[in-house]
N, C-alpha and C positions, 0 to 999 in steps of 0.2 A: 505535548499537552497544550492548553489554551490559557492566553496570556491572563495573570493574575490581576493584573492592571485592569484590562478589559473586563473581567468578571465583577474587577469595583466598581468600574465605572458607566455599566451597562449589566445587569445582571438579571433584568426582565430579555434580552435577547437572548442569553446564553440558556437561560428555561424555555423559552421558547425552541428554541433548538433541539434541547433535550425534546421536548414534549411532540417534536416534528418525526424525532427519530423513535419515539416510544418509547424511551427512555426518562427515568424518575427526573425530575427536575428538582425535587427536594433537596438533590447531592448542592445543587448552589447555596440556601443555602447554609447548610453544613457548612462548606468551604468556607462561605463568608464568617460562619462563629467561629474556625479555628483560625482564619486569618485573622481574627479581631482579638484571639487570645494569641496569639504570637505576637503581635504586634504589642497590646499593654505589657506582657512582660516581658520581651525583649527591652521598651521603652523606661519599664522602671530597675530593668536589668543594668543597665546601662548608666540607668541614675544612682543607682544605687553604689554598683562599683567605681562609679568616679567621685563618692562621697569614703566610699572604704578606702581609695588610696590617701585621702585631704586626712583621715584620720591616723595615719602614721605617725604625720608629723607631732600633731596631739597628743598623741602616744608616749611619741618619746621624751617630748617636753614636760610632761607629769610628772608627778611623783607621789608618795603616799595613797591616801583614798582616792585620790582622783582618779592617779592611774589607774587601780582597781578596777573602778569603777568605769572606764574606759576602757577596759581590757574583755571587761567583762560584754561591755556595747558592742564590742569590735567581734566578738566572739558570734554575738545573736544576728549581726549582722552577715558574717561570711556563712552560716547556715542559711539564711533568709537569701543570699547572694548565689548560695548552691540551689535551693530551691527554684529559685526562678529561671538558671539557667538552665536546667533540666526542664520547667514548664514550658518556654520556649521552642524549647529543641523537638519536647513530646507533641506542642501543638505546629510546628511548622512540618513535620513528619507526616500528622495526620494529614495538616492541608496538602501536602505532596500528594500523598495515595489517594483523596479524595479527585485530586485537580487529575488526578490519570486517569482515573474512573472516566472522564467526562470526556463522547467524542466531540472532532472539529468541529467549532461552531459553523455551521450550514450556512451558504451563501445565499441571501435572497433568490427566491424564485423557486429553487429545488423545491422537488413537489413533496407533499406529505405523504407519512405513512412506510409501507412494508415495499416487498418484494415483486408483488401486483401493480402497483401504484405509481409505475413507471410515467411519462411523459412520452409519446412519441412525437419526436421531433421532424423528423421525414423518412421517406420510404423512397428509395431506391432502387431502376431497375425493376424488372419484371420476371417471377417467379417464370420458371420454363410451363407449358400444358403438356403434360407428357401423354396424356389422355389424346390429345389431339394430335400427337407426334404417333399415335399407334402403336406404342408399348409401357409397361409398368414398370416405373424406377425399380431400383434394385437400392438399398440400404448400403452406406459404406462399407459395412462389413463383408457382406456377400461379396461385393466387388473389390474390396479389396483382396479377399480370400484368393478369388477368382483370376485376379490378376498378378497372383506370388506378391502381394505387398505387404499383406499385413497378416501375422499369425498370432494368432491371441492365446489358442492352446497349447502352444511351449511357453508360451509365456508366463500362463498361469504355474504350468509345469514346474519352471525354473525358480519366478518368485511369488507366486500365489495371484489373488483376485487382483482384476484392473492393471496388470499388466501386460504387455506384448512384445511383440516384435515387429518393425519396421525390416523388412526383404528385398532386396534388390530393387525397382522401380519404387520401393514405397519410400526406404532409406534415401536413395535420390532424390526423392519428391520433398521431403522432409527437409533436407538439405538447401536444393533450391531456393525452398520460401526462405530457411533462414539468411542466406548469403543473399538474395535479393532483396532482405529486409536491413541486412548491414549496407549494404552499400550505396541501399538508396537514405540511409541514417546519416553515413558518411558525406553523401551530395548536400542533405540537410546542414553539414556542420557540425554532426555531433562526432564527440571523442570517441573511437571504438575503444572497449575498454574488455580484458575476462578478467574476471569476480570468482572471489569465494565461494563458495555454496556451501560452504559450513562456515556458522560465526556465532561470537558469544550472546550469551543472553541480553548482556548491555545493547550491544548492534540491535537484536532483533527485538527488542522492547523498544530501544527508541524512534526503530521504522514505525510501532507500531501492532506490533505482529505477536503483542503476549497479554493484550489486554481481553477483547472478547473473542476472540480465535485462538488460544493456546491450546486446545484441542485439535485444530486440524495441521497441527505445526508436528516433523518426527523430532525428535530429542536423544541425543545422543548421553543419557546419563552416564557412563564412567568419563569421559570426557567435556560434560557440560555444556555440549555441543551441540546445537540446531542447523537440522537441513535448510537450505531458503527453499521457498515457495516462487521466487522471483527476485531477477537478478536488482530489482529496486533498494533490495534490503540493504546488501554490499552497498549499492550506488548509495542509498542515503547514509551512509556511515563514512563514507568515503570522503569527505572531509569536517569528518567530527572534532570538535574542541578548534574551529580554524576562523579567523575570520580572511574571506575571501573577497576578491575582486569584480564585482559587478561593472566598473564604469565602463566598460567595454561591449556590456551586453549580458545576456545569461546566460552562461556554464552547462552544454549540453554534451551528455554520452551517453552513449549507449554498447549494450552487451549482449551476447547471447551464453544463454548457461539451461544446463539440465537443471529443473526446477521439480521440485516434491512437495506432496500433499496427500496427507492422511483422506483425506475426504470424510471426516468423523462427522457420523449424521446424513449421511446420503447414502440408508443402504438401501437398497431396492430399485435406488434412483441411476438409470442409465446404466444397467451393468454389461450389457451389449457394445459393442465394439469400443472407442477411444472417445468418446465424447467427455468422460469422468476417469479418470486415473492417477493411479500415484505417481508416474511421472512421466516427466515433457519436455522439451525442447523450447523455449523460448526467446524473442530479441523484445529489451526492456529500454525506451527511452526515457532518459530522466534529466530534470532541466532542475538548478539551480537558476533563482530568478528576485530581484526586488521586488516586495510586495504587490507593489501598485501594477508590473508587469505579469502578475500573474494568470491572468484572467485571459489573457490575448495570448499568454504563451500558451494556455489551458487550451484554445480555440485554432492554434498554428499545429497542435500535436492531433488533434481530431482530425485538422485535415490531411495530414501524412498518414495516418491510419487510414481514410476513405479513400485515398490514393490509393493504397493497397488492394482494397476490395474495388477500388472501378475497372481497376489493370486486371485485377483476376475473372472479372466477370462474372460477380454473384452479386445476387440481389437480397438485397440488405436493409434495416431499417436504424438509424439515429436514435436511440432512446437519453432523456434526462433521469438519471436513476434516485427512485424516491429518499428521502432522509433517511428511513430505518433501513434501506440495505445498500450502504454508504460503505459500512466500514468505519473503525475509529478512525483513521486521518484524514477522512477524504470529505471537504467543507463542499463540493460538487463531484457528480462521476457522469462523465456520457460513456454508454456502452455500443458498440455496433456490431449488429447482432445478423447471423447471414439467415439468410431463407436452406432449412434442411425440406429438400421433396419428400422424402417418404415420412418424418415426422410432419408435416403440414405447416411447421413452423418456427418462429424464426429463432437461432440459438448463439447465443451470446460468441463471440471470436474478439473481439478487440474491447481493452476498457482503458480511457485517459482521466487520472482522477489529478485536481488542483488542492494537496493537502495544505493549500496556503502557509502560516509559518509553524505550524503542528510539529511537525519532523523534525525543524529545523532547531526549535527551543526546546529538545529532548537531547540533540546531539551537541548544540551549543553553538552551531553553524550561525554565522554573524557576517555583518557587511559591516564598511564603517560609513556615518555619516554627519551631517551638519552638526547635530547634536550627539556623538556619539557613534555607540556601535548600537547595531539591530538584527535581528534572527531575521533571513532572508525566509523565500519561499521554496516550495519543492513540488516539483511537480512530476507526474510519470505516465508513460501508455504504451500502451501492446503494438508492437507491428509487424510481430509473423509470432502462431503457434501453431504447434503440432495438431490443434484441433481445427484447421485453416484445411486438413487435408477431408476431413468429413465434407465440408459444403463440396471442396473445391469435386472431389469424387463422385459424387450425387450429380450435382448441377452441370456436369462435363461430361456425364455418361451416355455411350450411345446403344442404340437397340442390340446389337451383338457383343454388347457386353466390355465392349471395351472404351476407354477415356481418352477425352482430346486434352493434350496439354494448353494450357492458354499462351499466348503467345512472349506473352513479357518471359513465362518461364521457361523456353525453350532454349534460349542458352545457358543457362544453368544443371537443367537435368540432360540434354545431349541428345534429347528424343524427344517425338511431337505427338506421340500415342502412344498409352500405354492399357496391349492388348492382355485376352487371358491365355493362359498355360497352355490351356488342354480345352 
């Protein structure tokens, strides 16, 4: 959640934020009236019972009417003393649930608006002419089909819609991207780290992940248990209640884990091959970082994601993702998104979001410094998913049907084509 501090002390920006994401700005402020009744009667709370202990002594020193009549003060007072601390507790409670309501405040520049309202930042590389090459793309699906990669109708079989199966060259392929996405993580500096993929509600609230998305989350009721969606959720818990060590630099690892998602709200949308599915394979960098370094770490993870996509050879565009489809923790998101040929356009594969100190003031993740301790930053971004194999299939396809491996992956899958069956 976003710092209470900053909400008092700027409280025309944190509406504007709201109002960037389309999101009520009135919840500020709300906040500000419960924060302003916690605060008066925590403050006469406080006066009050260091006036109830001074009367002890009075107490005992009395006698006759006085006592009485003392006794009787002492009496209106520890109700008035009950009162107020329960007003307190009821209004700092509220300001809690309000201040979570509210996503990261938006970093300058992010553009306004919805899921349209993107910013394109650059464009990369050049779509193939398949037109001019003298045959018509084939859809991953088909080709994957085609090539024993990808079976979708046992998959459905086994666990219903939006699922499959990765087969022999596909499972290889799959694999590849993630082990060259670890190890070029690893050249980076980051910790390889495997994660949980089930964690309590604390964990997945404090990433983030139960405020306006608790519908696309699975939930394990007898166990109280939630699937992740990304290995980020684990990484940002992973040193929760700690204060850690920045002077060194910023705190980077990375993980690869099978990741789940309901997709609740996307029916209709993409039910054709692997582009939308309940689940995936993913590698999640995640950086702990001092505030002030965030921005640059935010800008170092982009480029290791575009390194991915130039070595693979798709062409791709940079987008700045608008405020309203942010996400709650994400104060900026670039996404980079590949060129699919037969859809004509370009489909999200990588996103690196700077939830500046959002995350980190949920889990309690702190640095220390000249004055103190302080909630660090947290930052995360994609660099290999299972949806990496859509473009890479498409955009690698040749007229007889079968795919050139790119070359970076060629030690990893063991082979430099992957032809069809039959």
């Amino acid at each position: 959640m976003i710092d209470i501090r900053q909400l008092r002390e700027d409280p025309e920006r944190v509406r504007a934020s709201q109002r960037a994401r389309g999101e009520d700005d009135g919840v500020v402020d709300a906040v500000l009236d419960a924060d302003k009744r916690h605060r008066s009667s925590l403050s006469e709370y406080e006066s009050l019972r260091a006036s109830q202990k001074s009367f002890g002594k009075k107490v005992a020193a009395a006698q006759g009417e006085e006592k009485a009549a003392l006794l009787a003060e002492v009496k209106e007072m520890a109700a008035r003393v009950k009162q107020l601390d329960a007003a307190k507790d009821e209004a700092a409670q509220e300001r809690e649930r309000l201040l979570r309501s509210i996503g990261n405040v938006i970093i300058d520049g992010v553009p306004t608006g919805g899921e349209d309202d993107f910013v394109t930042l650059e464009e990369v590389g050049t779509p193939r002419d398949f037109a001019a090459e003298g045959f018509e793309p084939k859809d991953h699906l088909a080709l994957g089909e085609a090539l024993g990669a990808i079976d979708m109708a046992r998959g459905a079989k086994v666990s219903g819609s939006r699922f499959y199966y990765l087969t022999g060259p596909g499972a290889r392929l799959e694999l590849a991207l993630m082990n060259l996405a670890l190890d070029r993580a690893r050249d980076a500096g980051f910790v390889q780290m495997q994660v949980p993929t089930l964690v309590t509600p604390q964990t997945m609230g404090g990433a983030g992940f139960l405020d306006a998305h608790a519908d696309e989350v699975y939930r394990l009721e007898a166990d109280d248990l939630y699937l992740t969606g990304t290995s980020e959720v684990a990484l940002a818990g992973f040193h929760g209640d700690e204060i850690i060590d920045l002077t060194q630099g910023p705190r980077r690892y990375a993980a690869m884990s099978t990741c789940y998602r309901r997709e609740a709200g996307s029916y209709g949308k993409d039910t054709q091959g692997i582009i939308r599915v309940h689940q995936f394979q993913k590698v999640e960098m995640f950086v702990y970082a001092s505030p002030e370094d965030a921005e640059t770490q935010h800008e170092a993870l982009l480029k290791w994601e575009r390194g991915m996509l130039d070595d693979l050879g798709l062409a791709y565009r940079v987008i700045d993702v608008a405020a309203g489809d942010l996400g709650g923790p994400a104060a900026r998101k670039f996404d980079c998104e590949a060129w699919v040929p037969t859809q004509e356009r370009y489909r999200e594969l990588t996103s690196t979001s700077n939830c500046t100190t959002y995350q980190a003031r949920r889990f309690n993740i702190r640095e220390r410094g000249e004055s103190g301790t302080r909630s660090v930053a947290t930052l995360n971004g994609t660099l290999a998913t299972t949806r990496f194999l859509v473009a890479l299939l498409e955009t690698h396809q040749q007229a007889d049907g079968s795919v050139t491996i790119p070359e970076v992956l060629r030690p990893y899958t063991g082979f430099d084509t992957m032809t069809p069956i039959s």
